[in-house]
KEKE-3310 file (N, C-alpha, C; in steps of 0.2 Angstrom, whole numbers, plus 5000, padded with zeros to 4 digits):
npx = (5004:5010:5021:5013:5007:5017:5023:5012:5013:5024:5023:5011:5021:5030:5022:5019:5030:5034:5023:5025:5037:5035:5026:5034:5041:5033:5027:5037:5040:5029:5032:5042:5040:5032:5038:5047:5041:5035:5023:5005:4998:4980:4982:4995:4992:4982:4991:4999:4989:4986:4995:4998:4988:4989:5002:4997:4990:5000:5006:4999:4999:5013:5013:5006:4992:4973:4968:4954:4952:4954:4941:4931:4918:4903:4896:4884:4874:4875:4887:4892:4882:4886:4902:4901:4893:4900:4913:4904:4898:4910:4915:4908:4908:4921:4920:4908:4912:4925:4918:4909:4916:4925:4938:4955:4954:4945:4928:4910:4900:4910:4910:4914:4916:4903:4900:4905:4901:4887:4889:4891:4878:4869:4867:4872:4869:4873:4866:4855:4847:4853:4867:4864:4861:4871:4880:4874:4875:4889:4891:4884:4886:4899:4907:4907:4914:4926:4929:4934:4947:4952:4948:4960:4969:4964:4962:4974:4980:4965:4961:4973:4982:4979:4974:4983:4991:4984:4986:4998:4999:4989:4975:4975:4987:4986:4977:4982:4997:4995:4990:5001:5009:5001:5001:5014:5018:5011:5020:5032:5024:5018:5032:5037:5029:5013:5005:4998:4996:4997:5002:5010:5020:5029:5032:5026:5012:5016:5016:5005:4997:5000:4998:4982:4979:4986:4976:4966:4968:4962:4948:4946:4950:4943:4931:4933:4937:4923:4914:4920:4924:4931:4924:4917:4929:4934:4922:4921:4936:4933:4924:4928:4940:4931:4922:4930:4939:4933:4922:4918:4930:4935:4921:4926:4926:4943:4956:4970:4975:4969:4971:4978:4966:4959:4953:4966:4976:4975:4974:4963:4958:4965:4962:4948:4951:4959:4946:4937:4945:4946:4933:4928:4937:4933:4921:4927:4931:4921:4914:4919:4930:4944)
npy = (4994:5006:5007:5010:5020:5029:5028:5033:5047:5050:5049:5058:5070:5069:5069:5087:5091:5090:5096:5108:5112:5110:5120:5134:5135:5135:5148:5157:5159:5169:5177:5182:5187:5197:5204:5211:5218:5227:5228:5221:5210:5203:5189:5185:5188:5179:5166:5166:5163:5151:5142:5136:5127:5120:5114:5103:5096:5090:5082:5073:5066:5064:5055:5045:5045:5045:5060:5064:5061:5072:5085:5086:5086:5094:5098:5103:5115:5125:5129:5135:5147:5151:5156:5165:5176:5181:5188:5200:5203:5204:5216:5227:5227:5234:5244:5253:5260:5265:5276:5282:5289:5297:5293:5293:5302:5298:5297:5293:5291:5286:5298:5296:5284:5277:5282:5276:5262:5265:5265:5254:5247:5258:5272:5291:5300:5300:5285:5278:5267:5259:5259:5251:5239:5234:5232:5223:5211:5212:5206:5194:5186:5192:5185:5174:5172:5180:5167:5159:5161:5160:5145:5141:5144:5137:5125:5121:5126:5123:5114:5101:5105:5109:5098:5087:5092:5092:5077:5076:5087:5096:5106:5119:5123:5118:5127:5140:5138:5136:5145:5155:5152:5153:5168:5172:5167:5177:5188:5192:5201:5210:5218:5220:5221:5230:5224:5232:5245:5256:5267:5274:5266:5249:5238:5237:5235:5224:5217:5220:5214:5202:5197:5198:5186:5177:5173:5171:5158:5148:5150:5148:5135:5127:5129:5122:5108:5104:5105:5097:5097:5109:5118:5130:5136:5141:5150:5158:5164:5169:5181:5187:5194:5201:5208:5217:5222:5226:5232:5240:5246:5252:5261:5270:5286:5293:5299:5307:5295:5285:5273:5267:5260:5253:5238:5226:5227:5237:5244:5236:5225:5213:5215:5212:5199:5191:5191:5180:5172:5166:5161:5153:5144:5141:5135:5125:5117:5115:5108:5097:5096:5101)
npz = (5000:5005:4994:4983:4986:4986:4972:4966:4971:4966:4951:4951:4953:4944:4934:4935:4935:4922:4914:4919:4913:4899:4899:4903:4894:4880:4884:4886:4871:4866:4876:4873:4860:4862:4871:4864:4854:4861:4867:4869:4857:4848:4845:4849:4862:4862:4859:4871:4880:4877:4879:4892:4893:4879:4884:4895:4887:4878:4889:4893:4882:4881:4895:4891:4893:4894:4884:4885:4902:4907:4916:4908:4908:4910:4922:4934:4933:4942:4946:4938:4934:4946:4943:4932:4938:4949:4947:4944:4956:4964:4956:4956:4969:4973:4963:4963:4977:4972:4964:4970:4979:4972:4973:4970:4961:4953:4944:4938:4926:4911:4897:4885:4884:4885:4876:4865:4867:4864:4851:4844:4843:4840:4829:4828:4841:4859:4866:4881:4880:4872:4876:4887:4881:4875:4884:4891:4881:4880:4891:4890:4877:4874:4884:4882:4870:4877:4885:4875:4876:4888:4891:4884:4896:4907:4903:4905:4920:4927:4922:4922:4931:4944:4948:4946:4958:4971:4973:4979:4989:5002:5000:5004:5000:4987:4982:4984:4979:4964:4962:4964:4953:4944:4945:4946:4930:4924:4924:4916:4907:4914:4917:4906:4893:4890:4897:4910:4922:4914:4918:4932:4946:4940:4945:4958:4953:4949:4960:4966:4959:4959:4972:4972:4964:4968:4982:4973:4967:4977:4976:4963:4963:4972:4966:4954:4960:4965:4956:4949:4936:4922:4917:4926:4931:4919:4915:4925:4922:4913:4914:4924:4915:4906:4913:4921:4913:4903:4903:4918:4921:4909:4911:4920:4926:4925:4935:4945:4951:4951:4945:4956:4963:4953:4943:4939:4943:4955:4972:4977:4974:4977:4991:4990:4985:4996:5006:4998:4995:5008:5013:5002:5007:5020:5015:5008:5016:5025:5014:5014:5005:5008)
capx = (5000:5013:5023:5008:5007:5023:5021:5008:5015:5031:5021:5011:5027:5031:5017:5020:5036:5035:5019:5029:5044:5034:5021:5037:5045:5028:5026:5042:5040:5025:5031:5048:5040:5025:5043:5049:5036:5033:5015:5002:4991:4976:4985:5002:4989:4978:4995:5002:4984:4982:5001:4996:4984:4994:5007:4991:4987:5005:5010:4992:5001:5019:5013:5000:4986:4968:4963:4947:4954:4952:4938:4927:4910:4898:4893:4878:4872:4873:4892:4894:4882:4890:4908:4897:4891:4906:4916:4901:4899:4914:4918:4903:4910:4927:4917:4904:4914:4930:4916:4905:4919:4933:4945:4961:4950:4939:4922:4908:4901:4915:4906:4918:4916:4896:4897:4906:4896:4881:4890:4891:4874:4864:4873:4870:4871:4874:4858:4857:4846:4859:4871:4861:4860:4878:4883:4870:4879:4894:4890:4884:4890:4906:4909:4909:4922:4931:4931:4937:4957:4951:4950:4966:4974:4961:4964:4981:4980:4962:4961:4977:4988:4978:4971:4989:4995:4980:4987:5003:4997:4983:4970:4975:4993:4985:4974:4989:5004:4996:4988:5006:5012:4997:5004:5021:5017:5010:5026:5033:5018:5016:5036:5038:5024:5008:4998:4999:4989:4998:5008:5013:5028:5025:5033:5022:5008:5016:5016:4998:4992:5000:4991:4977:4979:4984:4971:4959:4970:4960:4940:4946:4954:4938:4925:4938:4935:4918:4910:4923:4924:4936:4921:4917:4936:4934:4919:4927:4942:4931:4919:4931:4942:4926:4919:4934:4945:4931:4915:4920:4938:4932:4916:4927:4933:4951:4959:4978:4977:4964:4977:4981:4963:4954:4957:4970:4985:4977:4974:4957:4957:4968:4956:4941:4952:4957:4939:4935:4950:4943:4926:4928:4943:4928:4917:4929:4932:4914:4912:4924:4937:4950)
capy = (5000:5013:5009:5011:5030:5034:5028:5037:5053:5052:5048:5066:5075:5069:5074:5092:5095:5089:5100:5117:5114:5112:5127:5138:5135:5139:5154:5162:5160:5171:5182:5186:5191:5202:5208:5213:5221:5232:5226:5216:5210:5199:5184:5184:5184:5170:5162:5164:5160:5144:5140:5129:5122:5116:5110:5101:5091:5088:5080:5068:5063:5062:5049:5041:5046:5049:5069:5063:5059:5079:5087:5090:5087:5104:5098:5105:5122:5131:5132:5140:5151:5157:5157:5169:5181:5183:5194:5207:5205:5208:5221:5230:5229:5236:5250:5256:5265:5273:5280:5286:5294:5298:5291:5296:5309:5294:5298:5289:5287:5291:5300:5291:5274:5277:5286:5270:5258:5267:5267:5247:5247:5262:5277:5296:5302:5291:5280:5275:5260:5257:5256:5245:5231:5234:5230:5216:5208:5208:5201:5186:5183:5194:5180:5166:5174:5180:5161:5153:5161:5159:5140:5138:5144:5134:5117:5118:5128:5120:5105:5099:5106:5106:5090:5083:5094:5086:5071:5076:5091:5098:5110:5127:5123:5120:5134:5145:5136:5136:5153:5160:5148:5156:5177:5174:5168:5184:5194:5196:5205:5215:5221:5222:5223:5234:5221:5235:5249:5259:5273:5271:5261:5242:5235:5239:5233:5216:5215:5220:5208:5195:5197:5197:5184:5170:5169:5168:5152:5144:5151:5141:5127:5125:5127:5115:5102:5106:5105:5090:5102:5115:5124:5134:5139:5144:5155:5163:5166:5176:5183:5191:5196:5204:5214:5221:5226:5229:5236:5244:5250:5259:5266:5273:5293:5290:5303:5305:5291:5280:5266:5264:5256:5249:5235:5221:5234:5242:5239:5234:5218:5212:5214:5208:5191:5188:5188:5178:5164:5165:5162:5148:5139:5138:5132:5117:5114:5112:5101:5091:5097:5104)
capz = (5000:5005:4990:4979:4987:4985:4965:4963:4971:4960:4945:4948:4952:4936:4929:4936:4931:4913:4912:4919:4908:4891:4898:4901:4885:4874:4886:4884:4866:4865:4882:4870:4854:4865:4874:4858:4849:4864:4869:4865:4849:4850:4840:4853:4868:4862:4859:4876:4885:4874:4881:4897:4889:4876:4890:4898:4881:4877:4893:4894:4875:4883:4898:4887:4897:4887:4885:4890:4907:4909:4920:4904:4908:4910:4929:4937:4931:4949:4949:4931:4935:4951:4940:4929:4943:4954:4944:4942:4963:4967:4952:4959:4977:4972:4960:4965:4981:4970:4959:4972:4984:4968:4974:4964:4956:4948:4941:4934:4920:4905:4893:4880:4883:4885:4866:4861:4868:4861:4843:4843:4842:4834:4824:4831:4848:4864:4866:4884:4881:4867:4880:4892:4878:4873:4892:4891:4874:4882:4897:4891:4870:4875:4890:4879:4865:4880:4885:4868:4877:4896:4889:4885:4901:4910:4903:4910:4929:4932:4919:4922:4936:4953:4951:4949:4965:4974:4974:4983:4995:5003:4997:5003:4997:4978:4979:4985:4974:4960:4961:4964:4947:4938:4946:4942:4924:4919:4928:4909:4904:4915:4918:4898:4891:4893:4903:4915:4921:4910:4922:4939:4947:4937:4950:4962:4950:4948:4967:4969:4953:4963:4983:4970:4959:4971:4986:4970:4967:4982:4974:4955:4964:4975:4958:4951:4962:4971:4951:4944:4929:4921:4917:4929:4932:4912:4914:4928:4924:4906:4917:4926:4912:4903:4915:4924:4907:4896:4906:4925:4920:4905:4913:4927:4921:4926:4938:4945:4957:4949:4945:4961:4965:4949:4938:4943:4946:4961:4980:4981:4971:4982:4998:4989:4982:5003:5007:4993:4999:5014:5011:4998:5010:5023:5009:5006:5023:5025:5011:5015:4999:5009)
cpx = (5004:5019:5019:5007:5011:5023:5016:5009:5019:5026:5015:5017:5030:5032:5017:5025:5036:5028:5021:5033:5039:5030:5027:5040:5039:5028:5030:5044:5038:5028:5039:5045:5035:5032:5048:5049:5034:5028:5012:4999:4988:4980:4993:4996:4986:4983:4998:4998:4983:4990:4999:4993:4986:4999:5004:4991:4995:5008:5005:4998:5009:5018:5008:4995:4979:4967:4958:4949:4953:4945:4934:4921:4910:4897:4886:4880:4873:4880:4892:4892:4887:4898:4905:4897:4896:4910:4911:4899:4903:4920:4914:4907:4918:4926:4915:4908:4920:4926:4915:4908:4926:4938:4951:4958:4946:4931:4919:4900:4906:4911:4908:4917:4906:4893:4899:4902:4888:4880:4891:4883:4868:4871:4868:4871:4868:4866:4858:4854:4849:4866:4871:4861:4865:4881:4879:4876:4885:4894:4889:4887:4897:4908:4911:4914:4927:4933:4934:4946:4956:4952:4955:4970:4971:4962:4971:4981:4974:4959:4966:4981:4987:4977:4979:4992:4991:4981:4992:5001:4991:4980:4970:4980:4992:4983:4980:4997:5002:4991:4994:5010:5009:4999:5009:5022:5017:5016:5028:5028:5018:5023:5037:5033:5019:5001:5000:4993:4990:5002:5007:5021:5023:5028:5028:5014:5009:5016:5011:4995:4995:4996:4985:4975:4982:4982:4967:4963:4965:4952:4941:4949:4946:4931:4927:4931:4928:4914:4914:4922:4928:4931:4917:4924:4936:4928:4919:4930:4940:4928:4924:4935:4937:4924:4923:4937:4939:4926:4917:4927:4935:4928:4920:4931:4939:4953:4967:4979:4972:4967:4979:4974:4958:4958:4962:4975:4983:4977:4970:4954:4959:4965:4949:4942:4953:4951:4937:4936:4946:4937:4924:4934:4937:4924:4919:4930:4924:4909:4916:4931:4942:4952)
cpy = (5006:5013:5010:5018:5034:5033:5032:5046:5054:5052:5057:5071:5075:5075:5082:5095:5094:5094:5108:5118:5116:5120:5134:5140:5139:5146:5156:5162:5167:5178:5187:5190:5196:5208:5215:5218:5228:5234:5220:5216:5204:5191:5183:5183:5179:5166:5160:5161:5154:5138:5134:5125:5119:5110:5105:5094:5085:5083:5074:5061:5059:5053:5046:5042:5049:5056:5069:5062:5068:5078:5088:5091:5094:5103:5102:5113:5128:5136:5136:5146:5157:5159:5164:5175:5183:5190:5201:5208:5208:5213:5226:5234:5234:5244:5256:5264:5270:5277:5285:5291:5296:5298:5292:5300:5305:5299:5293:5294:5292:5290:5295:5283:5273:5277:5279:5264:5258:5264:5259:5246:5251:5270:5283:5296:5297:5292:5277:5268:5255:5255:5250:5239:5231:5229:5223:5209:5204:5206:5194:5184:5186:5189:5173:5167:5175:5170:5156:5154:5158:5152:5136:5138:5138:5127:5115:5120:5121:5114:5098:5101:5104:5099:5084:5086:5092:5081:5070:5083:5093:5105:5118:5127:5124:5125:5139:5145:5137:5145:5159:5158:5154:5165:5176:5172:5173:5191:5195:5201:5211:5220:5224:5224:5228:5230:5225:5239:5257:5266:5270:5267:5253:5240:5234:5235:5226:5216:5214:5216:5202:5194:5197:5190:5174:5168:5168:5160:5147:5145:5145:5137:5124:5124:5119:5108:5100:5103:5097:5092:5107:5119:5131:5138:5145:5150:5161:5169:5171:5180:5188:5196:5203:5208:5217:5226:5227:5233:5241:5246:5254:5264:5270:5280:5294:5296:5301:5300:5287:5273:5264:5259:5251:5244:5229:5222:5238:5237:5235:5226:5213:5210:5210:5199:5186:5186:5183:5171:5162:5161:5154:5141:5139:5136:5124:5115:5110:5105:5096:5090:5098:5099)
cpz = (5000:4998:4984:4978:4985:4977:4962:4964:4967:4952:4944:4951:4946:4930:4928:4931:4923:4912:4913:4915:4900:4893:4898:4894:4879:4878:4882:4877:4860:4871:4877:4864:4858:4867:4867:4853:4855:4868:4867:4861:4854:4847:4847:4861:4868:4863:4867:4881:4884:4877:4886:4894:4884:4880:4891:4892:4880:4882:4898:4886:4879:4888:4897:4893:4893:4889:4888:4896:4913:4910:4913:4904:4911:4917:4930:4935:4936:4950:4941:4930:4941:4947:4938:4934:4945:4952:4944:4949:4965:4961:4955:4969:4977:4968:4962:4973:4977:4964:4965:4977:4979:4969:4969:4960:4952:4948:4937:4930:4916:4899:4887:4878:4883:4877:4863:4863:4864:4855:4841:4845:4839:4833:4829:4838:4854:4864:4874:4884:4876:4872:4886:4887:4876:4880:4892:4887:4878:4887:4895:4883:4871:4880:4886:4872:4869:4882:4880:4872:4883:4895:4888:4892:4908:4912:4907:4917:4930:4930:4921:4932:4944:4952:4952:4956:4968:4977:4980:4989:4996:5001:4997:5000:4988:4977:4979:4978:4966:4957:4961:4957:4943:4941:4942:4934:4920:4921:4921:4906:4906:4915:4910:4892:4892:4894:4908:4917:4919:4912:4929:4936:4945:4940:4954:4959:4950:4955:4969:4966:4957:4968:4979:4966:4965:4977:4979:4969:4972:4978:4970:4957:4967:4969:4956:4954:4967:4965:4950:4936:4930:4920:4921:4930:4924:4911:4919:4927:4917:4908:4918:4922:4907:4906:4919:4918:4902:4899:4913:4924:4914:4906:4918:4923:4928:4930:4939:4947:4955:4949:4951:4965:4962:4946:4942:4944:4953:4969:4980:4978:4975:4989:4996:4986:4992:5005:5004:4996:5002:5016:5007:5003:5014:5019:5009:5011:5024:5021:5009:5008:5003:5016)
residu = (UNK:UNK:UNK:UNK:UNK:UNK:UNK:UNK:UNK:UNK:UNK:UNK:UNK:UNK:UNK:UNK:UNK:UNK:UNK:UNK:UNK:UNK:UNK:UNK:UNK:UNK:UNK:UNK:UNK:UNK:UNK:UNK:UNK:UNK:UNK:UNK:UNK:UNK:UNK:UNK:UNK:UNK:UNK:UNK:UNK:UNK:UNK:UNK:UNK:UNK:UNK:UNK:UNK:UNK:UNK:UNK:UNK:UNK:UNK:UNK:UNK:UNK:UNK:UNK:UNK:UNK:UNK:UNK:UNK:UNK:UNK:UNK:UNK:UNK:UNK:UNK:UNK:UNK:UNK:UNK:UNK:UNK:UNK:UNK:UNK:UNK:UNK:UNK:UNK:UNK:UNK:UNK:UNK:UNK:UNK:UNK:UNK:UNK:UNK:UNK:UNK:UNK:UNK:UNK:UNK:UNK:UNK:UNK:UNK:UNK:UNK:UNK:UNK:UNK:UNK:UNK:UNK:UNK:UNK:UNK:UNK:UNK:UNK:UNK:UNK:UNK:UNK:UNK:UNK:UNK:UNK:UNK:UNK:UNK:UNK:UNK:UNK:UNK:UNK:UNK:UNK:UNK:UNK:UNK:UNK:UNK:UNK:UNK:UNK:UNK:UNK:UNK:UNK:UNK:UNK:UNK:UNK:UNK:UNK:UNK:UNK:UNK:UNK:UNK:UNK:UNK:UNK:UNK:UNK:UNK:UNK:UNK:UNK:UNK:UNK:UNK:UNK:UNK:UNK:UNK:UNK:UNK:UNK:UNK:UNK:UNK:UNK:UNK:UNK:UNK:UNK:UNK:UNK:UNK:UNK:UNK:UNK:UNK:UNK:UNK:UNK:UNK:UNK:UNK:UNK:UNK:UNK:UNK:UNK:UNK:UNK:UNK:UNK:UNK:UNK:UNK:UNK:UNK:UNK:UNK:UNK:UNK:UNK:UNK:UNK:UNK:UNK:UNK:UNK:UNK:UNK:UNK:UNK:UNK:UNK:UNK:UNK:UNK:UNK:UNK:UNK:UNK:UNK:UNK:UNK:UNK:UNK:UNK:UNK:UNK:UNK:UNK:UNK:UNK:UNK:UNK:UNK:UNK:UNK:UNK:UNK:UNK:UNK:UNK:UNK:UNK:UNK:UNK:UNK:UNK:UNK:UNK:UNK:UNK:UNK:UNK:UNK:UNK:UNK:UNK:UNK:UNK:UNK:UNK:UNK:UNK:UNK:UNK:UNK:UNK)
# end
């Protein structure tokens, strides 16, 4: 029996390590030419998002293991919704106060982003219930294009990775370890690139993208394994992308000091991913995950 464990623990550390080496190598592929170029295109981030997830596939193929072996069923409807909602709670909870007290000189609504919203749906001067069906759109057909990228990175953090780390540690460690894998991945982006928030110290940006970026490791480790599907983790992780960087950071008009609290570069992502941890880690304790 115990050398049954221990072969099983070696065989996913393995699994690990041969899935971080291929994911860094396609990264740094993609993290070089974006470095290069000066920024991002949509074509180099689909590429660099689709990386793990390529990793993921390649290293099922490496120790002959079927694809199918991944998390794919759709699971129960409850959690996919909550994936879905979360980001527009706790984008809401982090919003609504640096509008409504302007924090770093923020303001709400920007005229500009309203005219454009408008202008993707009827011609002439802003519409606002052209903007209400605009915010609609992308809420839900703009979550499922944002998800065709979210997908790739997904397959590998929450198709592939925890559930190998699972096997060798316990629950708060995956939520945590692979929630720091998945921060310091994007550290090329944000130092070199303009995954950023565009002025400020980028240090200081990659520091606060991290404290934010790995308690959520413990919310999509908990989906993960609460649903026994990646899709929750995948509607998430677009959800979240969609309505932070397209909807609530464009509607906010921008002051000196606004960067330092919106968006995934300031403070307050951060407090509201602690909570979150928190919250979802007594979640799994309670249902017996962690």
């Amino acid at each position: 029996m115990t050398e049954g464990l221990t072969d099983d623990r070696r065989a996913a550390w393995k699994a690990i390590a041969i899935f971080m080496a291929l994911m860094l190598a396609l990264s740094a592929v993609f993290d070089t030419l974006m470095a290069q170029r000066g920024g991002m295109s949509l074509l180099l981030v689909s590429g660099i998002m689709w990386s793990p997830g390529i990793a993921a596939l390649l290293t099922c193929l490496i120790l002959k293991r079927p694809i199918a072996s991944l998390p794919w069923r759709w699971g129960e409807w409850r959690w996919n919704w909550l994936a879905w909602a979360l980001p527009i709670g706790y984008g809401l909870v982090m919003y609504v106060p640096v509008w409504g007290l302007g924090l770093g000189g923020s303001g709400f609504p920007n005229a500009e982003t309203l005219a454009d919203f408008s202008s993707q749906i009827v011609s002439g001067e802003t519409n606002i219930a052209a903007v209400v069906f605009c915010v609609v759109l992308m809420g839900t057909l703009g979550v499922v294009a944002s998800a065709a990228r979210a997908l790739g990175e997904e397959i590998g953090w929450r198709g592939f990775l925890v559930w190998e780390m699972r096997k060798v540690m316990p629950f708060w460690a995956v939520g945590l370890l692979s929630g720091l894998i998945w921060a310091v991945w994007h550290w090329p982006g944000i130092l070199f690139t303009d995954y950023n928030a565009g002025t400020g110290n980028f240090t200081l940006q990659m520091v606060l993208f991290t404290l934010s970026i790995v308690p959520m490791g413990i919310v999509y480790a908990y989906l993960a394994f609460r649903s026994n599907s990646l899709w929750p983790a995948v509607i998430l992780h677009a959800s979240h992308n969609l309505f932070l960087q397209r909807i609530f950071t464009p509607l906010t008009v921008e002051g000196e000091g606004t960067h330092m609290y919106i968006d995934e570069f300031g403070i307050l992502l951060p407090i509201v991913s602690v909570v979150l941890a928190a919250y979802f880690y007594w979640r799994a304790r309670r249902d017996g995950i962690a």
